[in-house]
N, C-alpha and C positions, 0 to 999 in steps of 0.2 A: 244397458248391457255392454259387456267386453266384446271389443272385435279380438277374436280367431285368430293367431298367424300361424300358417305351419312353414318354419323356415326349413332350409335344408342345411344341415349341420356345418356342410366341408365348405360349399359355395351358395350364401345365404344370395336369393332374390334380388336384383338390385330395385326391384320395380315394390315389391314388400317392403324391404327399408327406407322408400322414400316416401310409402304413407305412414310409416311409423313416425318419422321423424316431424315429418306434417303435423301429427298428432301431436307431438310433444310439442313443437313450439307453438300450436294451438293449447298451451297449458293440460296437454292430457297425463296423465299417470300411466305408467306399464308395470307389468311385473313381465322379468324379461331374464333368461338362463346367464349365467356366468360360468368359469372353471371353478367355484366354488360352491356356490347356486344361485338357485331364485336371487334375485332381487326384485325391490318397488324402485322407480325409476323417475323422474320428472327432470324439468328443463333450470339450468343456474336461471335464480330470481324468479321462480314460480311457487309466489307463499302459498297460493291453494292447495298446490302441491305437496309443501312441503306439512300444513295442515293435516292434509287426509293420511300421507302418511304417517303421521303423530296418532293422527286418530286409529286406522289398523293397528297398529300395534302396538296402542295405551301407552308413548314413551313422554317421557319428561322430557323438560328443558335442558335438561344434563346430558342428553345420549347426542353421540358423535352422527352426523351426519357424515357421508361420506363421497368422494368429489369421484368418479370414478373417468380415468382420465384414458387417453389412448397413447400414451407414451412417457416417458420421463420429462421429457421435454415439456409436455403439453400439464403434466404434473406440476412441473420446476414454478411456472405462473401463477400458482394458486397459494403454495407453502413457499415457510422459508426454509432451506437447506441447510445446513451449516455444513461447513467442511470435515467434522468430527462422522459426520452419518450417510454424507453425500454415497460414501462406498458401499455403507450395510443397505442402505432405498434400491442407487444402482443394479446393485449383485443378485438382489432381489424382486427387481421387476423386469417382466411380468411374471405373475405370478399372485399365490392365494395367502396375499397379507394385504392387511389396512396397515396404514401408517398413520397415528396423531402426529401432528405437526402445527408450529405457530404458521397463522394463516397470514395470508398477506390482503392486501385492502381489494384483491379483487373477486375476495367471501364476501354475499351478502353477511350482516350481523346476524341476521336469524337465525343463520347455519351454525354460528358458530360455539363454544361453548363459553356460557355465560362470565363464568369466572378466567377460564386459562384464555379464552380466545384461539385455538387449538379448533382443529378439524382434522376428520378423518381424509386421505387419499389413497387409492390404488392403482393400479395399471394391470387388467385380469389379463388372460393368456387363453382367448376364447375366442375362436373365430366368428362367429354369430357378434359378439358383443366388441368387436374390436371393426367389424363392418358397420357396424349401427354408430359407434362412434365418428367412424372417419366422415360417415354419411353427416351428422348432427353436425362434426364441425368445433364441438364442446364438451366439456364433461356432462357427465350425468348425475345429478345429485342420487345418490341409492342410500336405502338402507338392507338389510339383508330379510327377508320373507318369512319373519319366524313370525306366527300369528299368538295372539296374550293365552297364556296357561301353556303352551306347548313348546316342548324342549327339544324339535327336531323341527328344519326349517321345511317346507312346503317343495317338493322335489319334482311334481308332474305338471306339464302344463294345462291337462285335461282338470286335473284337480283345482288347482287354481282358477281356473275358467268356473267350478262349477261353484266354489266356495266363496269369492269374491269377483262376481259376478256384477254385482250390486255399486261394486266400491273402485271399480277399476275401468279403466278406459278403452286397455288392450292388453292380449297377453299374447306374448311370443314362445313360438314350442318350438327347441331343434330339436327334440328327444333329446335322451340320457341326458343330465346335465350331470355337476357335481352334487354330494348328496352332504357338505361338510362345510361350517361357513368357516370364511377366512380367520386365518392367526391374525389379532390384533396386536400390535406393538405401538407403545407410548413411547416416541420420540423429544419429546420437545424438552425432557430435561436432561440431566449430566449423565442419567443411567437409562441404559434404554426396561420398560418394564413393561413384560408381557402382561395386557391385559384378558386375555381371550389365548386359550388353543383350540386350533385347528387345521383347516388344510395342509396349511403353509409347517415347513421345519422348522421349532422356534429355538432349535439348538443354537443355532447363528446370534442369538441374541441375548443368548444365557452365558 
């Protein structure tokens, strides 16, 4: 069974993020609110982790895991930047976009995508998930909480508690979250190419 969190939206618990964070680097799983939404959450180098989330939601070896980071800074460590996009990531974080980018060696390989080498990062703008970060210390490997067959991601934390129950370790509830997942943008080659719209404004990249 999932542990429960009811976080407080504006000033999340500091005593609640320090069992979650326990959780996680005991290899537990979360599904945990963003400014964009849900996500499924595990600790960098937790292949079980990274397993069961494959396993929720049927993905191939092809789909982007995503590094989700607490700051550009803490982003800059994981991808390579080039100087051509350093401005479009910048101008853009925080906020409700993934970025592909060439990863750097400190991606496990499993994360990353078979053929480009390329991994998802973001930097949300969400105080709940920006305290759990500073707490953890690391990014959060995520993927976004859309469950197989359904084309809206999972938005309540009661719901998720009661749907995957079975399959998750913890769920964290600050109410309302966002109800939209992130704009995806493929950076890693000469054109940047929207792959995904959503939250985020993908005019900036068109």
């Amino acid at each position: 069974m999932a542990r429960y969190y009811d976080v407080h939206p504006d000033n999340p618990q500091p005593r609640i993020l320090r069992q979650v964070v326990d959780l996680i680097r005991d290899d537990g799983l979360i599904a945990y609110p963003t400014d964009s939404c849900f996500a499924l959450g595990c600790q960098l180098g937790n292949r079980d982790g990274l397993d069961r989330i494959r396993e929720i939601r049927h993905l191939d070896e092809r789909h982007h895991f995503t590094l989700v980071c607490r700051d550009f800074a803490q982003l800059g460590q994981f991808v390579h930047v080039s100087n051509s996009v350093f401005r479009l990531v910048k101008a853009s974080t925080p906020g409700s976009y993934t970025f592909i980018l060439p990863a750097t060696k400190e991606v496990p390989r499993r994360m990353l995508h078979p053929k480009k080498r390329t991994v998802g990062v973001r930097v949300p703008d969400h105080t709940v998930t920006q305290a759990l970060l500073a707490e953890l210390g690391e990014p959060l490997v995520s993927s976004t909480l859309i469950l197989p067959g359904e084309d809206e991601p999972l938005t309540q934390g009661w719901e998720i508690k009661e749907r995957l129950d079975h399959v998750l370790d913890a769920v964290i509830d600050a109410g309302d979250g966002g109800k939209e997942p992130t704009t995806v943008v493929d950076l890693s080659q000469d054109e940047p190419e929207i792959l995904r719209r959503g939250a985020g404004d993908p005019s900036r990249f068109e």
